[in-house]
C-alpha positions in Angstrom: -64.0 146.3 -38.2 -68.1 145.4 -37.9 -68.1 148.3 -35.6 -66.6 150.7 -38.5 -68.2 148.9 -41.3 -71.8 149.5 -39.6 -71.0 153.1 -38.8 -69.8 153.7 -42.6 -73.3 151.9 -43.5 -75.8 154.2 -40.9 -73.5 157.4 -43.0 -74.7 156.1 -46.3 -78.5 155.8 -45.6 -79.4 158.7 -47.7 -77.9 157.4 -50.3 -79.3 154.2 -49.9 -82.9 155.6 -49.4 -82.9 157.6 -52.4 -81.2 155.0 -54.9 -84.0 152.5 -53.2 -87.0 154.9 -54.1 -85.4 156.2 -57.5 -85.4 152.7 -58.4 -89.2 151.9 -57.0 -90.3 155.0 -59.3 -88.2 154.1 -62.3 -89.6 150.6 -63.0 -92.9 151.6 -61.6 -92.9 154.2 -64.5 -91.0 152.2 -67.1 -92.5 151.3 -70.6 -93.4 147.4 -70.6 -91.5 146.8 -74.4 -90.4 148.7 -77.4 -91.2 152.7 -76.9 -90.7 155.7 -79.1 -91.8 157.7 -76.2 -89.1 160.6 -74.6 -87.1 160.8 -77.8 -86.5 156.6 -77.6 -86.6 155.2 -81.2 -82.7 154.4 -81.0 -84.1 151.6 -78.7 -85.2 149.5 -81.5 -81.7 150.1 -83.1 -79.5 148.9 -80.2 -82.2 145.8 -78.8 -81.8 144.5 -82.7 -78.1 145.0 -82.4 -77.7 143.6 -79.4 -79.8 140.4 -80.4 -78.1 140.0 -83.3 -74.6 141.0 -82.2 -74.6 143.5 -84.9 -73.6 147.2 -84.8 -75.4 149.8 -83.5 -75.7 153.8 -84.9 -72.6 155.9 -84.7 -70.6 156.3 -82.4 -71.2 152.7 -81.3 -71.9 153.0 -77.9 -69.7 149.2 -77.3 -70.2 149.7 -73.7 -73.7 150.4 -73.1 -73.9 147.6 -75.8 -72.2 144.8 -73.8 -74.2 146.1 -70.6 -77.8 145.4 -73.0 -76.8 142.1 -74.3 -76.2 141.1 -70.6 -79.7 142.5 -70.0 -81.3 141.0 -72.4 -79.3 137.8 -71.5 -81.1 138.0 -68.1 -84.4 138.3 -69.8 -84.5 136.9 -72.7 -88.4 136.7 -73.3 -88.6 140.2 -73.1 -85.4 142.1 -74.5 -87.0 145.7 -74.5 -88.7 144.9 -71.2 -84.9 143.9 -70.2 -83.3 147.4 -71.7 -86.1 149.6 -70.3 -85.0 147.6 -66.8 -81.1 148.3 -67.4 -81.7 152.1 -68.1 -83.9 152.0 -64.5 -81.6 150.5 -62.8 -78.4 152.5 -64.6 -80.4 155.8 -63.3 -81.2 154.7 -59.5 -77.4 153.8 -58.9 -76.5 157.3 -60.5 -79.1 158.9 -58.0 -77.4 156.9 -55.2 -73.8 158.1 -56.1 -75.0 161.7 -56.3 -76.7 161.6 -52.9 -73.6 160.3 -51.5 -71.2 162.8 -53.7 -73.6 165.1 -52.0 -73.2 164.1 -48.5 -69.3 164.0 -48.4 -69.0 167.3 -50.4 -71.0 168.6 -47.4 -68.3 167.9 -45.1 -68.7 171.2 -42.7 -72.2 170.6 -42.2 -73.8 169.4 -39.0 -75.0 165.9 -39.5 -78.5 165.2 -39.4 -79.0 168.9 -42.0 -76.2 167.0 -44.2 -78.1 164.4 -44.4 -81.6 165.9 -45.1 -79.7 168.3 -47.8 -77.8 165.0 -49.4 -81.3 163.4 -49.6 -82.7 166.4 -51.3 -80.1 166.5 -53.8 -80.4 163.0 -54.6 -84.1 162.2 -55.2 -84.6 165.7 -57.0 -82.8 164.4 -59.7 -84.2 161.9 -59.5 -87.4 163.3 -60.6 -86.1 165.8 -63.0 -87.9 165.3 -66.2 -84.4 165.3 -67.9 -83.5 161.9 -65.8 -86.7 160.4 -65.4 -87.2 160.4 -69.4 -84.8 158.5 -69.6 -84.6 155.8 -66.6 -88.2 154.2 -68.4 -86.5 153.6 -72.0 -84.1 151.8 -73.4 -81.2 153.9 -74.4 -77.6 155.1 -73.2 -78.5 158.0 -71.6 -79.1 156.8 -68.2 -75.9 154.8 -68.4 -74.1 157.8 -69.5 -75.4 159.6 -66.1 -74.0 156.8 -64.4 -70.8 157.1 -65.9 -70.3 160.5 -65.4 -71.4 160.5 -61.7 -69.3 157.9 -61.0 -66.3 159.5 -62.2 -66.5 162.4 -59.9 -67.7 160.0 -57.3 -64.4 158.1 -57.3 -62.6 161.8 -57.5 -64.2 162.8 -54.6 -62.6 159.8 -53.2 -59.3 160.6 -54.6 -59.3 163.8 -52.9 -60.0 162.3 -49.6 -57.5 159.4 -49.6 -55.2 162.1 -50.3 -56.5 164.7 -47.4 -55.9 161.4 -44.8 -52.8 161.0 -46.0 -53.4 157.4 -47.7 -52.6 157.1 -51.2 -55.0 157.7 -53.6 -53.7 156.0 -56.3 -56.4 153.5 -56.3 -59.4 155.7 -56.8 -57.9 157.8 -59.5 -56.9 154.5 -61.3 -60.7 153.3 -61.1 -62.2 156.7 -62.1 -59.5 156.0 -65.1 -61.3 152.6 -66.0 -64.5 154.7 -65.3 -63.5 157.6 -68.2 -62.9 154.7 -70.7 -65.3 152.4 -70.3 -67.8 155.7 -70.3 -66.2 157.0 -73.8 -67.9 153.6 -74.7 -71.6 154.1 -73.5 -71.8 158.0 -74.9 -68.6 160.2 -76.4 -70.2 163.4 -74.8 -68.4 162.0 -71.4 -65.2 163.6 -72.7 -67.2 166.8 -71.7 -65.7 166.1 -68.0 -62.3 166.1 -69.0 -61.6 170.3 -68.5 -63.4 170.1 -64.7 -61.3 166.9 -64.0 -58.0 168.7 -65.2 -58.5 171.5 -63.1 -59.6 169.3 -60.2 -56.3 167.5 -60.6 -53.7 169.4 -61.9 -51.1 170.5 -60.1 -51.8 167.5 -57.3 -51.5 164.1 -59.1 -47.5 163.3 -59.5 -46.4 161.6 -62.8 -47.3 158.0 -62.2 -50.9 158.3 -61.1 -51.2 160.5 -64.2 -49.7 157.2 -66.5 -51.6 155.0 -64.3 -55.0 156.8 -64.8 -53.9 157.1 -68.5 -53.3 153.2 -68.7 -56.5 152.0 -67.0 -58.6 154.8 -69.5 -57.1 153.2 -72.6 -57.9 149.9 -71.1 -61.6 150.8 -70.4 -61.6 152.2 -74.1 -60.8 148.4 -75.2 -64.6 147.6 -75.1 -64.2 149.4 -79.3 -63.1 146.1 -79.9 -65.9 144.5 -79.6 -67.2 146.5 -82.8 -64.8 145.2 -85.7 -65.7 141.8 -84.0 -69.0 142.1 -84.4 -68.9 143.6 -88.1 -67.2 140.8 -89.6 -70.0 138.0 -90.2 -71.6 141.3 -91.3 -74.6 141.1 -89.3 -77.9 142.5 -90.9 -77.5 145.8 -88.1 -74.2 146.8 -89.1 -73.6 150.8 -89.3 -70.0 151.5 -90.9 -68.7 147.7 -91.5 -65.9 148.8 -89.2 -64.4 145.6 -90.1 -61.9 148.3 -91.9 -60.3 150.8 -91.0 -62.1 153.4 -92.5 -65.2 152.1 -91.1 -64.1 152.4 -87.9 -63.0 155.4 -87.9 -66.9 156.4 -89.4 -68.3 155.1 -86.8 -67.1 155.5 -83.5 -65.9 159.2 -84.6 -70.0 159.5 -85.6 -68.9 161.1 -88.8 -72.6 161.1 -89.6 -73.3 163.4 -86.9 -70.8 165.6 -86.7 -72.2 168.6 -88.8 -74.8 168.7 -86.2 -72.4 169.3 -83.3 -72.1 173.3 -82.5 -74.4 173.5 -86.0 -77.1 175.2 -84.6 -77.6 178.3 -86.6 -77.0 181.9 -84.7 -80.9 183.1 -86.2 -82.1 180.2 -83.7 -79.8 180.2 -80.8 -82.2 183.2 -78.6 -84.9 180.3 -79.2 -83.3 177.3 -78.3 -81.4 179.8 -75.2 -85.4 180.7 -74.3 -85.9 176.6 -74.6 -82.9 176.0 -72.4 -83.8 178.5 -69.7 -87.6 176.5 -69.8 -85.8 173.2 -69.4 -83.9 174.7 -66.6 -87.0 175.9 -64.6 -88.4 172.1 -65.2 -85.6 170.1 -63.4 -86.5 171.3 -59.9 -89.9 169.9 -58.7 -91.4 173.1 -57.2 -91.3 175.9 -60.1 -88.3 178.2 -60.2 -87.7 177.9 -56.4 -85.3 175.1 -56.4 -83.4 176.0 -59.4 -83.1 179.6 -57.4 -82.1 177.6 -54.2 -79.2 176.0 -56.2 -77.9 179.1 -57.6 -78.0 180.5 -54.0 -75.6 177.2 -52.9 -73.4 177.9 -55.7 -73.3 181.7 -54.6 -72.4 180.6 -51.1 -69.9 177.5 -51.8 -67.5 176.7 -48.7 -64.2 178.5 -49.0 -62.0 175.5 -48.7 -64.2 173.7 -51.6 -64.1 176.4 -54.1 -61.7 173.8 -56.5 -64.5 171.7 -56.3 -67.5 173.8 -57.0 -65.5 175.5 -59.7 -65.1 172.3 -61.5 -69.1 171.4 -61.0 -69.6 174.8 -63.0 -67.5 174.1 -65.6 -68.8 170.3 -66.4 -72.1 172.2 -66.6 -71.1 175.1 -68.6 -69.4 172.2 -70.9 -72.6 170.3 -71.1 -74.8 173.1 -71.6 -73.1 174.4 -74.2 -73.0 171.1 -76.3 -76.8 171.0 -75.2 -77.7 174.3 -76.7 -75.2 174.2 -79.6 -76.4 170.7 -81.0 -78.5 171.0 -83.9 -81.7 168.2 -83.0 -84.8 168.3 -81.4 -83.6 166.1 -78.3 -80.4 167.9 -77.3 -82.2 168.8 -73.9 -81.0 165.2 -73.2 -77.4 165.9 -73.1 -78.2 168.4 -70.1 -78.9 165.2 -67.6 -75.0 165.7 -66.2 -75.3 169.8 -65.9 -79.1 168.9 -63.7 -77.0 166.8 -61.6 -74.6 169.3 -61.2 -77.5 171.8 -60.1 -78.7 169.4 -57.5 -75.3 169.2 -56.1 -75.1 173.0 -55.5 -79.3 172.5 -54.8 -77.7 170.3 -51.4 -75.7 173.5 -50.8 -78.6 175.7 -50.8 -80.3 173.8 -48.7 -77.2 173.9 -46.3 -76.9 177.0 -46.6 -80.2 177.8 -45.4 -80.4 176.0 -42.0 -77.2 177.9 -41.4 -79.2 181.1 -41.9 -82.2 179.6 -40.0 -79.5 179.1 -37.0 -78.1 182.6 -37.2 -81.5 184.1 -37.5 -83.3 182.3 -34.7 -81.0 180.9 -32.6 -83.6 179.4 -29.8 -84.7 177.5 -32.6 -81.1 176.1 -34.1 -82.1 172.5 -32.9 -85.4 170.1 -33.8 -87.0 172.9 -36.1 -84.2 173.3 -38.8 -83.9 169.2 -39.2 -87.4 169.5 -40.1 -87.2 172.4 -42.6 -84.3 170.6 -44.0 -86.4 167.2 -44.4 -89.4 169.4 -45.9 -87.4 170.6 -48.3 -85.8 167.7 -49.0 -89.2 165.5 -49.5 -91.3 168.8 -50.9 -89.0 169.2 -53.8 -89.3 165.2 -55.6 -92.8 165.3 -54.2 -93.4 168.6 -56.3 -91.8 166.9 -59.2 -93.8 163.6 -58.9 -97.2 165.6 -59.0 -95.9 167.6 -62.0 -94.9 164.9 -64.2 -96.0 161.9 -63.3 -98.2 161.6 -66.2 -96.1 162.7 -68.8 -93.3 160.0 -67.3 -95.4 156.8 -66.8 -94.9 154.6 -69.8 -96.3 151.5 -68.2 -99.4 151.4 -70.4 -97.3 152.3 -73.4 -97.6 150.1 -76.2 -97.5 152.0 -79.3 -94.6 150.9 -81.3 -95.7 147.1 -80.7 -99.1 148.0 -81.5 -97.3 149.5 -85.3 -95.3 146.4 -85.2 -97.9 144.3 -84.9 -100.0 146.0 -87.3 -97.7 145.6 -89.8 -97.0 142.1 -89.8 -101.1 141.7 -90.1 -101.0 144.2 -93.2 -98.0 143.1 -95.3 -98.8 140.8 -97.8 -96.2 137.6 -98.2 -92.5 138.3 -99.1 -93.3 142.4 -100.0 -90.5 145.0 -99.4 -91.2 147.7 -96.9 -89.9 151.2 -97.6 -89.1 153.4 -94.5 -87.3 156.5 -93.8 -87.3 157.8 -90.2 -85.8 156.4 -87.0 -89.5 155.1 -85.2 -90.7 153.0 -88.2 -86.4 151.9 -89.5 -85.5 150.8 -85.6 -88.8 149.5 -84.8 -88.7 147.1 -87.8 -85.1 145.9 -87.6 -86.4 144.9 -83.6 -89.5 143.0 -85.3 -87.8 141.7 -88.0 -84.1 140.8 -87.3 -84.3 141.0 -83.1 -87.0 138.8 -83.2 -87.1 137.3 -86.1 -91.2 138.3 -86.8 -92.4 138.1 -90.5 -88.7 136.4 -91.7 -90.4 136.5 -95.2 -90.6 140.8 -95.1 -87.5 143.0 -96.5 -87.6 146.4 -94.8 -85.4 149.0 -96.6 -84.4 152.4 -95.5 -84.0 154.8 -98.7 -81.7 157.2 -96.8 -79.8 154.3 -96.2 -79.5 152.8 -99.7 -76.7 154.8 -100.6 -74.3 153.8 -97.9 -72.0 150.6 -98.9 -72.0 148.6 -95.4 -76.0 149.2 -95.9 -76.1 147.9 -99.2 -73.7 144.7 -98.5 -76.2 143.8 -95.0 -79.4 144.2 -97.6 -77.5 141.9 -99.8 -76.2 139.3 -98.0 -79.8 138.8 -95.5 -81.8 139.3 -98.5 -80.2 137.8 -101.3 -83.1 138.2 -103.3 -82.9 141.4 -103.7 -80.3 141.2 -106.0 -82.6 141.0 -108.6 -83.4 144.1 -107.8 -80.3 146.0 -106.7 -78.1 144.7 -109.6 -74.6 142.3 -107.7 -72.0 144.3 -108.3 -72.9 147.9 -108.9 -76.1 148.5 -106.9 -78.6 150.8 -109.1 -79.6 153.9 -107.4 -82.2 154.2 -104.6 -85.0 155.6 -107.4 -84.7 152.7 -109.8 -84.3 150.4 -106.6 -87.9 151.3 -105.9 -89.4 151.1 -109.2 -88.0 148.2 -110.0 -89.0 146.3 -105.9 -93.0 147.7 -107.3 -92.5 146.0 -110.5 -91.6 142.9 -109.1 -93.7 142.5 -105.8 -95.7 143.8 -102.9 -94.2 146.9 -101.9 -95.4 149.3 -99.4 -93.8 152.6 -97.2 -94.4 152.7 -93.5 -93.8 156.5 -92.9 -93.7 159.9 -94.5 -90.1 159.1 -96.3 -89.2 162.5 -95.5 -87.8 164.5 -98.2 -88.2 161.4 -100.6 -90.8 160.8 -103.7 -91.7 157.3 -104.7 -93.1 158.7 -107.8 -95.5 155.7 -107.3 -99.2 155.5 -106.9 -100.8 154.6 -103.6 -103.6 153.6 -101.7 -103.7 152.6 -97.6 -103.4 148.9 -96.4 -103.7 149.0 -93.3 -100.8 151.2 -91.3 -98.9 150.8 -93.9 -99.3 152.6 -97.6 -99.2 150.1 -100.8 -96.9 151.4 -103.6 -97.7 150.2 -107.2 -97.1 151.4 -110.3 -99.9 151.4 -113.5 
């Protein structure tokens, strides 16, 4: 049993090389605290909710929550030092699985190529700008790559219990649990589910079909959580879905559904163009290992067609929900199709010291080993050189630099007015999270309208009241007048598409509202 356990372990070593160094770069790289940088003002949403055990933004993400609060649990001197950590760490065991998803789908190839080509897979998504991005933030992206590569992981697995002649029924019962509890970190892993149906139809009998059913629903359980947390109505509480209704708002992000396929057809050639720039990105070395990818899809093994033909079409899902998404950061939704790439990229690379072999056969031995391992370190080096600097958040301090500048402008007890996502989510950290400037009020207007927003304003700033009106809240226009009337108020951004009607003049970062 040693004997087999060490040989299983000397198999694994590229996958334990390249979790290793994805991990090294990741924290290396990672912001030290709160960042809006790569697209990552949610963080501010989901460390305040997390600290306060309120409700994140739609669709609730209760998974990735549970995983933040344990994060934050760890560290709890520095909670976005903790979820920048989580999404590092989330990302390096996702480059791991791949490498090793790699390695066994490689199964016809001589060893020590296998490996190199595994390797290369691995650690050049590990440095694709899509991954990297997000590996140094805090947000559920890196845990959603996680998820999804451990799904095919574990049906990889399947498959191979089932080729022995062992029963599988283990391995698609935890890549069940896996789909569930991944609904819970992002809804876009529901993207798999046409790949995984073709992967297993027509090979799974009835019960491990109810079994992987049962364990999915179960995984799905973490919702729960969500109602639980709404019902002290905590001061970050999207929905209330203490009810029904709310729920349903939530965790089917109602909000954010017209954006889903809603890209108009007058801007789909640009955001294709954007999509084939992202795609020539990913690879370290220009366009050459994106071409070397498409070359290992072109030349799949014969008896893994099934296999590469579900890789296609979990990318072809995912890029199509990419390109169709109507916001300036759907490019993130592409991490699983890059990791899908980089699976065929192993292939390529296979593929390649087979055609070294046939051309020069004196050669077959010592020399293609080394192309192999050149390729396989040339590609992530390539990448490193290329965008190391727009990746390394470790001197990033620029949303604690607005936090802190706020709390040294606002005058005692004032209302803050904001409106997007960097100044809303970095206050609610400051002010709720952390419990900074207790004596402040921010208020979003786009918010205002929203009932669960209005009852969370009332019930952690009673005072407001005065303002709002108790039973029948005035609307968001007279709401402002009415907070200048009465007291310091100010706006920390642009309020997009919103007039104050109010004079101003600067204080600071922030812009003092008052009315003659």
């Amino acid at each position: 049993m040693r004997r087999r356990a060490f040989f299983r372990l000397c198999r694994a070593w590229p996958a334990t090389i390249a979790g290793l160094c994805a991990l090294a770069l990741y924290v290396r790289t990672a912001a030290p605290g709160l960042t809006w940088a790569h697209h990552g003002a949610d963080g501010g949403d989901f460390l305040a909710a997390a600290l306060t055990h309120g409700v994140p933004h739609p669709p609730g993400a209760p998974t990735y929550l549970l995983f933040l609060s344990a994060a934050v649990a760890l560290l709890p001197q520095a909670p976005a030092r903790a979820g920048n950590l989580l999404s590092a760490t989330a990302a390096a065991l996702a480059v791991a699985l791949l490498t090793d998803l790699a390695r066994r789908a490689l199964s016809n190839t001589a060893g020590r190529v296998r490996h190199a080509a595994a390797l290369a897979a691995g650690l050049t998504w590990a440095t694709s700008p899509g991954l990297w991005s997000q590996a140094t933030i805090t947000e559920a992206y890196a845990l959603n790559a996680l998820a999804v590569v451990l799904i095919l992981w574990l049906a990889w697995r399947w498959q191979e219990a089932t080729n022995a002649g062992r029963s599988g029924r283990g391995w698609l019962i935890a890549g069940g649990l896996a789909f569930g509890l991944g609904l819970g970190v992002h809804l876009t892993v529901a993207l798999l589910l046409p790949g995984l149906l073709i992967w297993l139809w027509g090979r799974c009998d009835r019960r491990e079909w109810m079994a992987a059913l049962a364990t999915a629903l179960a995984g799905m359980t973490t919702h729960a959580c969500l109602p639980w947390a709404a019902r002290e109505t905590p001061p970050v509480n999207w929905g209330d879905p203490s009810t029904p209704a709310g729920f349903w708002w939530l965790v089917s992000a109602a909000i954010y559904r017209p954006l889903v396929f809603g890209l108009p057809l007058a801007e789909l050639p640009r955001r294709l163009a954007a999509w084939a720039a992202e795609a020539g990105r990913q690879f370290g070395a220009g366009p050459w290992g994106l071409i070397l990818a498409l070359v290992g899809l072109w030349q799949m093994e014969p008896q893994a067609r099934r296999w590469w033909r579900m890789t296609v079409l979990i990318a072809a899902a995912y890029t199509a929900y990419g390109i169709g998404y109507r916001s300036v950061d759907s490019h993130i939704y592409l991490i699983p199709a890059w990791a899908m790439a980089c699976l065929w990229l192993g292939q390529g690379i296979a593929w390649l010291a087979a055609r070294t072999v046939a051309w020069r056969p004196a050669d077959s031995g010592r020399g293609v080993v080394i192309a192999a391992v050149l390729l396989a370190v040339g590609l992530p080096a390539a990448a490193l050189g290329r965008w190391w600097a727009d990746m390394d958040l470790s001197r990033d301090h620029e949303a604690e630099d607005f936090l802190a500048a706020i709390w040294e402008a606002a005058a005692p007890a004032a209302v803050i007015l904001v409106g997007g996502d960097q100044a809303t989510f970095a206050l609610w950290y400051g002010r709720y999270g952390l419990g900074q400037r207790p004596d402040l009020t921010p208020v979003n207007v786009h918010l205002y309208d929203f009932p669960w927003y209005q009852a969370a304003l009332l019930r952690h700033h009673p005072h407001l009241a005065a303002f709002m009106g108790d039973k029948t809240p005035v609307p968001v226009e007279e709401f402002v007048i009415e907070a200048a009337r009465r007291g310091p108020l100010y706006r920390a951004d642009a309020l997009a598409g919103f007039k104050t009607g109010l004079h101003e003049e600067p204080a600071g970062v922030l812009m003092r509202l008052w009315s003659p």
